[in-house]
C-alpha positions as CSV (number, residue, x, y, z in Angstrom):
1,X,1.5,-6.0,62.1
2,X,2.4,-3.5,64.7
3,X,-0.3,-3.4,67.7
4,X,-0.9,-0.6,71.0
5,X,-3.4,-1.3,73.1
6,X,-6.1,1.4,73.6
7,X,-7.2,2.3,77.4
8,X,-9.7,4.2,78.6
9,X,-10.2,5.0,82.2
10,X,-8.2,2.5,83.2
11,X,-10.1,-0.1,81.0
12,X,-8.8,-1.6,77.8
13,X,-10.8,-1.1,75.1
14,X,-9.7,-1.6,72.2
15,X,-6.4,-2.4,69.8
16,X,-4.2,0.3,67.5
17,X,-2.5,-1.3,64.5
18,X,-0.5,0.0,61.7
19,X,-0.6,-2.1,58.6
20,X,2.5,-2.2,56.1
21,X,1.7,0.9,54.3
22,X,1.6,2.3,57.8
23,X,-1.8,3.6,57.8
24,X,-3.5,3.0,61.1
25,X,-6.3,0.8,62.4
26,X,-8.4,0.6,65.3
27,X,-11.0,-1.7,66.4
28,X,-12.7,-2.0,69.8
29,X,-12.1,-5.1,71.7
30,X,-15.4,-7.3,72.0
31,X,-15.4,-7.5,76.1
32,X,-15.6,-3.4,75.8
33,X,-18.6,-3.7,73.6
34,X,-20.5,-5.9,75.3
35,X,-20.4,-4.0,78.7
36,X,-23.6,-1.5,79.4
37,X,-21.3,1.6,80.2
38,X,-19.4,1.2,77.2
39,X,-18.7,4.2,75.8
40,X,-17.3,4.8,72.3
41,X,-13.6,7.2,72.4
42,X,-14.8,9.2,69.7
43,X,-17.7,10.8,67.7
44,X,-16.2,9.3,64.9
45,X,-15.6,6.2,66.3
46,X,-19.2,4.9,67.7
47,X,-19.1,1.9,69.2
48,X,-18.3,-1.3,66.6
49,X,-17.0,-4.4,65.8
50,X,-15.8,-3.0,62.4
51,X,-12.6,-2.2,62.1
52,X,-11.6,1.7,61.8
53,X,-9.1,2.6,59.1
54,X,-7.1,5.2,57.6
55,X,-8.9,8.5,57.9
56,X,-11.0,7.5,60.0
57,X,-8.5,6.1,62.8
58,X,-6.3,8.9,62.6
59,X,-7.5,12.0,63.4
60,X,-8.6,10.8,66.7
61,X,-5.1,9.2,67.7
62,X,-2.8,11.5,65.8
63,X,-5.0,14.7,67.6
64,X,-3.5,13.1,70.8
65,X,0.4,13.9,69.9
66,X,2.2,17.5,69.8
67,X,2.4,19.1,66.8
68,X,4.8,21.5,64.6
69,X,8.5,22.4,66.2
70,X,8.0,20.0,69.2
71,X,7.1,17.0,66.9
72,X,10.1,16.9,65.0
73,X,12.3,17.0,68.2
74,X,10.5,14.2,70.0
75,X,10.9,12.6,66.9
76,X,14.5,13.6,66.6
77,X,15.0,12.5,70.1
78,X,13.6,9.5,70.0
79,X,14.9,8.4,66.6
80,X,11.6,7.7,64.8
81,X,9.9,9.9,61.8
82,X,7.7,13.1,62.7
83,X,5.2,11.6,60.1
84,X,4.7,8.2,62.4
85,X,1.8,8.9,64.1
86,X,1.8,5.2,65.1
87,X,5.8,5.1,66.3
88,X,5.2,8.1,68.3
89,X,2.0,7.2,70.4
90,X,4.1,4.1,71.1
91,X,6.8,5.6,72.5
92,X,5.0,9.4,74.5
93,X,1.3,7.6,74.5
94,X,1.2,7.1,78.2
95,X,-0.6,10.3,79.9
96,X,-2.4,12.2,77.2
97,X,-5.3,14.9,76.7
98,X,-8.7,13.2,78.6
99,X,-8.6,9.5,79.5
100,X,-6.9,7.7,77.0
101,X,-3.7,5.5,77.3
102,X,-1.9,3.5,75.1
103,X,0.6,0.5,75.7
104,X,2.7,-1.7,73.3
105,X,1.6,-5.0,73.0
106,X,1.3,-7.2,76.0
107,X,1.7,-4.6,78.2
108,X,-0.3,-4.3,81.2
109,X,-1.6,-0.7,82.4
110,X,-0.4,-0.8,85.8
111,X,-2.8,0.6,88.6
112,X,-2.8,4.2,89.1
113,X,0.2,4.7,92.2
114,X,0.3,8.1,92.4
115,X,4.1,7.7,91.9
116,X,5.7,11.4,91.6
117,X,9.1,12.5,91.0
118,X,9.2,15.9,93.2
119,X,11.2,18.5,91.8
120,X,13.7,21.2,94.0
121,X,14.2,24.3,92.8
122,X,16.7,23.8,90.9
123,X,15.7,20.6,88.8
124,X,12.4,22.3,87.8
125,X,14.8,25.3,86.5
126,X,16.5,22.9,84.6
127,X,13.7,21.4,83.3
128,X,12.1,24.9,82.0
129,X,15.5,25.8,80.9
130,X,16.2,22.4,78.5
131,X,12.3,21.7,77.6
132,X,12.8,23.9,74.2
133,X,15.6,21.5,73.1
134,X,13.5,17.9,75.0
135,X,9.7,18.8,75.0
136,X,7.5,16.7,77.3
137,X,11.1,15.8,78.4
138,X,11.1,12.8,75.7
139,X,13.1,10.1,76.3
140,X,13.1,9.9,80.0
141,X,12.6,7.0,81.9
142,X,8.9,6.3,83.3
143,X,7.8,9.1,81.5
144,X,5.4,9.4,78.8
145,X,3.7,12.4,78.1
146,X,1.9,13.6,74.8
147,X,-0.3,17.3,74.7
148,X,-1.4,18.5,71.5
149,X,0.1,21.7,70.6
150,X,2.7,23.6,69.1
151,X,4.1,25.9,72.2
152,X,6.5,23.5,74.7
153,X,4.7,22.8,78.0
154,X,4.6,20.1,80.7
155,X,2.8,17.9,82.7
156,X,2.8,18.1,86.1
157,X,1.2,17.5,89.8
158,X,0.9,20.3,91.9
159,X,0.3,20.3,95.7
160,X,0.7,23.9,96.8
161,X,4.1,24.7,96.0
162,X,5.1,21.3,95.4
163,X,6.2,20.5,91.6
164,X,6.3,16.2,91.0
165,X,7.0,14.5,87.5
166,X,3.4,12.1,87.2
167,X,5.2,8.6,87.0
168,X,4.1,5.5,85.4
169,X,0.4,6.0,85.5
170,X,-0.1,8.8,87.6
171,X,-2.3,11.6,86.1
172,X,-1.3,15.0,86.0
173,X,-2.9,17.9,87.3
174,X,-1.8,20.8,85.8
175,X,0.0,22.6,82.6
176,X,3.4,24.4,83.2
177,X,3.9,26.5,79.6
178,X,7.4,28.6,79.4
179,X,7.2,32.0,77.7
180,X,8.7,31.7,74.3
181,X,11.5,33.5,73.4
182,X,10.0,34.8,70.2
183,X,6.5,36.3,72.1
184,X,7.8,38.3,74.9
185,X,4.8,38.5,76.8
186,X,2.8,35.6,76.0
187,X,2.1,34.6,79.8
188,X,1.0,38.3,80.9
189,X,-1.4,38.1,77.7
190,X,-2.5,34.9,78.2
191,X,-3.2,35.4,81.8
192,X,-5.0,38.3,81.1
193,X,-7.2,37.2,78.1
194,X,-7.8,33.8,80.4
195,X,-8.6,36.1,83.5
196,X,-11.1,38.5,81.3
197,X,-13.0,35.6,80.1
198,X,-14.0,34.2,83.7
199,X,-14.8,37.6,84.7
200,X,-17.5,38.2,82.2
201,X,-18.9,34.3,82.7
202,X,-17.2,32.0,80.8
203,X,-16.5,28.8,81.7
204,X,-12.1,28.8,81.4
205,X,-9.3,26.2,82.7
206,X,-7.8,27.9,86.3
207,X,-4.4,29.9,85.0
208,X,-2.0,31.4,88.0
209,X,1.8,32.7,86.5
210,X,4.9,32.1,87.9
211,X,8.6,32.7,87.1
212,X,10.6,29.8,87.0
213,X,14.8,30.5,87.0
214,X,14.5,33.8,85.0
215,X,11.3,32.5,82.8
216,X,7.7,33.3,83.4
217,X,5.5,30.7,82.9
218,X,1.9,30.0,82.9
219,X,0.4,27.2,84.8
220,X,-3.1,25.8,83.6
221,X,-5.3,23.9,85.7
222,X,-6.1,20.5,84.1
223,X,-9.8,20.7,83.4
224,X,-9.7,17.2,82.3
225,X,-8.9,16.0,85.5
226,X,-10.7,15.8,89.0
227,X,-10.8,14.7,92.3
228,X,-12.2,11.0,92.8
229,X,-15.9,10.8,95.3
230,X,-13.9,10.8,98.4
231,X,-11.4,13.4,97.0
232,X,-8.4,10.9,97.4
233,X,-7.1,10.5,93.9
234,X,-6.8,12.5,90.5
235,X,-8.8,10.6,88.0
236,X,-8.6,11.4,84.1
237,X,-11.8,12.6,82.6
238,X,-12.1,11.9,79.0
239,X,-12.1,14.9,76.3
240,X,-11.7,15.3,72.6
241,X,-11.1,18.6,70.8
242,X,-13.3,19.5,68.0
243,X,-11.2,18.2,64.9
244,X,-11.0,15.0,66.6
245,X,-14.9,15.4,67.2
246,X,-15.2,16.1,63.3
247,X,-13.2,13.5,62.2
248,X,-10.2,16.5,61.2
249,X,-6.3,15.5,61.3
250,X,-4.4,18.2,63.5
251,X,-2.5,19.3,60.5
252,X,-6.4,21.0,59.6
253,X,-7.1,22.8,62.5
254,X,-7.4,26.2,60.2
255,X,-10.4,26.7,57.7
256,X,-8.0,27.6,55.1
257,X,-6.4,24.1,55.8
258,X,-9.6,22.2,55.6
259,X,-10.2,22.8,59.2
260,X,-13.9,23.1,61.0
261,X,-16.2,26.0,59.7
262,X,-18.4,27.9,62.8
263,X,-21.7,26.1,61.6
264,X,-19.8,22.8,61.6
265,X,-19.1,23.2,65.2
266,X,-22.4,24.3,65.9
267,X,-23.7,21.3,64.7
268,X,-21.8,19.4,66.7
269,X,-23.1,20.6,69.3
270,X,-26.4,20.6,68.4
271,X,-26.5,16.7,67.5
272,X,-23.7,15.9,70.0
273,X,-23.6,17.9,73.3
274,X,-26.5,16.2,75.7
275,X,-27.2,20.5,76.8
276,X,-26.9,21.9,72.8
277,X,-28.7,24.6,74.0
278,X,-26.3,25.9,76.7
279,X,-23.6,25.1,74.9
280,X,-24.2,26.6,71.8
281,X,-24.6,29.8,73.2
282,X,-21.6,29.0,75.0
283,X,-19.5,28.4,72.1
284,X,-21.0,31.7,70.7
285,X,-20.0,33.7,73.8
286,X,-16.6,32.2,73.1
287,X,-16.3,33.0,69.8
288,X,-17.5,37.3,70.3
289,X,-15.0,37.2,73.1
290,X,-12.1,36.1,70.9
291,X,-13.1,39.3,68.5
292,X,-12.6,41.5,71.0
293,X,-9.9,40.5,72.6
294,X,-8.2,40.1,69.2
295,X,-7.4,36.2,69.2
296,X,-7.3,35.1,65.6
297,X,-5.6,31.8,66.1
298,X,-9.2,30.3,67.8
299,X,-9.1,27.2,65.6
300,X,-10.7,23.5,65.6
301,X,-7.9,22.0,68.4
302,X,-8.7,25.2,70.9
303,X,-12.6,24.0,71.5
304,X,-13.4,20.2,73.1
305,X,-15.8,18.5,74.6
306,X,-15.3,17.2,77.9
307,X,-17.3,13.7,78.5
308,X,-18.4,13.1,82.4
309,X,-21.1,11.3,84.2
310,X,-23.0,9.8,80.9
311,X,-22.9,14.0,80.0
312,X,-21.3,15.6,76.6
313,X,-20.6,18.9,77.1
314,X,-18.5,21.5,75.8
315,X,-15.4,22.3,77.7
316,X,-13.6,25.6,79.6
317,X,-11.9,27.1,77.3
318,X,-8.3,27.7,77.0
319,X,-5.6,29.0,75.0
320,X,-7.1,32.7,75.4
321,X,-4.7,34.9,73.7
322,X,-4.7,38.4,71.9
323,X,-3.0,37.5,68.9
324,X,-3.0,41.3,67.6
325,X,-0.6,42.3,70.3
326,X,1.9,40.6,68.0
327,X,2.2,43.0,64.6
328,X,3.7,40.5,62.8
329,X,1.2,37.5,63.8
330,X,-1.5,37.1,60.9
331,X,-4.9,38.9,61.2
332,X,-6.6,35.9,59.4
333,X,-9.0,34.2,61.4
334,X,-8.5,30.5,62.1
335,X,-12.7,30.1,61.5
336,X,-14.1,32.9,59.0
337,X,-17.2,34.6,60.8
338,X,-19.9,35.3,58.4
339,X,-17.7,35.8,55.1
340,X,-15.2,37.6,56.7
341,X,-11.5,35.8,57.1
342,X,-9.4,38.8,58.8
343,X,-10.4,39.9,62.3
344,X,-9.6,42.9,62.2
345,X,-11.9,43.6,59.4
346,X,-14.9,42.0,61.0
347,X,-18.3,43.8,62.2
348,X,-21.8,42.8,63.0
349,X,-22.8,42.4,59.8
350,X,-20.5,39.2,59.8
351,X,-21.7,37.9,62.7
352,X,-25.5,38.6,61.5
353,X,-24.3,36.3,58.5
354,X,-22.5,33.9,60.3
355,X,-26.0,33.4,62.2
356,X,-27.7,32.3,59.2
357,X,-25.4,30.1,57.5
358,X,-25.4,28.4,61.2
359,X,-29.4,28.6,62.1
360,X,-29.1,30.8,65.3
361,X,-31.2,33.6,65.9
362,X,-29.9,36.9,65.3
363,X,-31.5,38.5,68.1
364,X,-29.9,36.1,70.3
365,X,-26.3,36.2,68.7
366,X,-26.7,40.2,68.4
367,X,-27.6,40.7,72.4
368,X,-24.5,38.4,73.1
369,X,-22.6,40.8,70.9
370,X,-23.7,44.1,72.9
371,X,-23.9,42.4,76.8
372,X,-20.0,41.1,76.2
373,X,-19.1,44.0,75.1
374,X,-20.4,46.0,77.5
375,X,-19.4,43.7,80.3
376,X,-15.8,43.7,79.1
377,X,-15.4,47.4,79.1
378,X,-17.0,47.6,82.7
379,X,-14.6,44.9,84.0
380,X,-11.6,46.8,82.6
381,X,-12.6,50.3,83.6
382,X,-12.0,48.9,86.9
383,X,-8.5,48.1,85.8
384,X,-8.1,45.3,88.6
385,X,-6.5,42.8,86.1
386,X,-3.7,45.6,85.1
387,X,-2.7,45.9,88.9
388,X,-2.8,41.8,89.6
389,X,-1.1,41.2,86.1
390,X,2.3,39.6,86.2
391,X,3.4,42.4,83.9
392,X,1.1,45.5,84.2
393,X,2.7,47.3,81.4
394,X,1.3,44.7,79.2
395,X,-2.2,44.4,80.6
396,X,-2.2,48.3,80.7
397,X,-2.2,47.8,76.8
398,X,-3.9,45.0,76.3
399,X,-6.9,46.6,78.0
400,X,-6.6,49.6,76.1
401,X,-6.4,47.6,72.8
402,X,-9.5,45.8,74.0
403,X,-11.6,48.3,75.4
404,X,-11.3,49.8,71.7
405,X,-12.2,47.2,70.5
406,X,-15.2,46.7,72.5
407,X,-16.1,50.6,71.9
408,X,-15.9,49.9,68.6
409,X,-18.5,47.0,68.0
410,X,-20.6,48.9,70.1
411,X,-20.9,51.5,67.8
412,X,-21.2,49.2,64.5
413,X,-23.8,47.4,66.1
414,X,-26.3,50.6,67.1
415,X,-26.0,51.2,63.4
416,X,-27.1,47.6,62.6
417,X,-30.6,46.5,63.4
């Protein structure tokens, strides 16, 4: 039987198999259970000696690799199937989402060296310019990098202008995601929509644009990493999204799929977040925002919690993006509000309903409604994020297309009490 061991913060924990059939298995290592900080990796994987198989193992671990068009070149690339969850942790497994690590068998995780691989100029342009055709530049040697997702991006470290490869165990501090050929103007949006949200008080990942070569590029701060007590080191801070959280395989991120429903996640984080309270209404703010902004692609793997300090909380969000600006993008929401499955369709009434099936208070969920709203409008009326966009023309629309939006639930909502 095929074995990876499973590290967290540094600390082994416990041991990935995959039988014959090639269904996975995990089971936590005794020494990790008997310690008083133990923590467990998962919701759906509390702290044991039993032996966790199948479905259970595998959304957890399989949430950690990429997904979709970059899958089945790593897979390509490396000579493995895109279905082997298990053949692909072992080979990309090394700096993932949160704190987790895995290593083939006898391996030893080596100390954390801070070993980088600075790039000029010119090799980062390269590396931009060929990450379409390698993504998480697979196959190279002392790398091994895995991000969920379906759009290429790239681990990196940062120090001002500075651009370094993390090697070996070195943790990454930041994103670097190329604008796809096929969504001209997918940073500017993003950016934007990102921007927007920590303007009106939401908790988001840092975002600054660049252009790289000829291609702009977004750069996401990690928020699952921080600086160590006497700010010396990156350290990894552990994070699952919510299909992981609900015990969903990536491949159901999307209600229609199988994916979470809204009351689903706010159950969650009513049993599971140790503040449900601020974090519910946290996750609500989140999810009025991506109404008006026009994001229907908000699904299971785009909301996490973020584990720190004996807390469980939710996390910044990220992945902010007006989906609408994109005609021929579906409409259809990746979580139905209320009963209503295409965003552009979707009014207070919905949200009213999505409040019951959910036990939240109306009156709560309705003031969110109007004070985002409001606040949105009054942040773009000053049009400061059209003049510091990376592309104005595209802001200039966005925040048109929003502040209609925003005008528009307004006036729904006065007719609804």
């Amino acid at each position: 039987m095929k074995r990876l061991t499973v590290y967290l913060h540094e600390e082994r924990v416990g041991e990935l198999e995959q039988d014959d059939s090639g269904l996975l298995r995990f089971t936590y290592v005794s020494q990790w259970l008997a310690r008083n900080d133990a923590t467990p990796l998962s919701r759906m994987l509390p702290l044991t000696s039993e032996t966790y198989e199948g479905r259970r193992a595998r959304p957890f671990f399989a949430g950690i690799l990429p997904e979709e068009g970059p899958r089945t070149r790593i897979a390509e690339i490396l000579g493995i199937s895109e279905r082997n969850d298990f053949a692909m942790l072992e080979r990309i497994g090394g700096e993932c989402a949160g704190a987790v690590s895995l290593l083939p068998d006898g391996m030893e995780l080596p100390d954390i060296e801070n070993r980088l691989r600075t790039l000029d100029q010119e090799e980062l342009e390269a590396i931009v310019k060929e990450l379409p055709l390698r993504p998480l530049l697979a196959g190279e040697a002392d790398l091994r990098l895995s991000l969920a997702g379906a759009q290429d991006k790239l681990p990196v470290v940062l120090c001002g202008e500075s651009v370094s490869l993390p090697l070996g165990n070195t943790p990454s501090t930041h994103i670097i995601k190329p604008e796809p050929e096929r969504f001209p103007g997918l940073v500017a949006n993003e950016f934007f929509c990102m921007r927007l949200a920590r303007i009106v008080g939401l908790k988001v990942a840092e975002v600054t644009s660049r252009t790289i070569g000829d291609k702009p590029c977004i750069v996401v701060g990690r928020y699952d990493r921080a600086r160590s007590a006497d700010g010396g080191m990156t350290v990894r801070l552990h994070q699952e999204d919510f299909c992981q959280a609900l015990g969903r395989p990536p491949e159901h991120k999307y209600q229609q799929e199988g994916g979470p429903l809204v009351r689903e996640c706010v159950t969650l984080l009513r049993e599971w977040s140790t503040t449900p309270v601020l974090d519910i209404r946290t996750f609500v703010d989140g999810l009025i925002l991506n109404v008006l902004i026009g994001n229907a692609d908000a699904h299971g793997k785009n909301y996490s919690m973020i584990y720190q300090a004996g807390e469980r909380r939710l996390a910044p969000y990220y992945d902010l993006v007006s989906t609408i600006a994109w005609p021929a993008l579906s409409t259809r929401l990746a979580m139905n509000i209320g009963n209503c499955k295409n965003i552009n369709d979707l009014n207070p009434d919905h949200f009213r309903r999505m409040a019951e099936e959910a036990s939240l208070g109306w009156p709560m969920v309705r003031e969110r409604i109007e004070a985002l709203s409001r606040k949105v409008i009054e942040v773009l009326q000053r049009a400061r994020l059209v003049h510091t966009s990376p592309d104005p023309d595209t802001a200039a629309r966005l925040s048109d297309l929003v502040t209609d939006r925003c005008q528009r639930m307004l006036s729904s909502l006065r007719s609804t009490r």
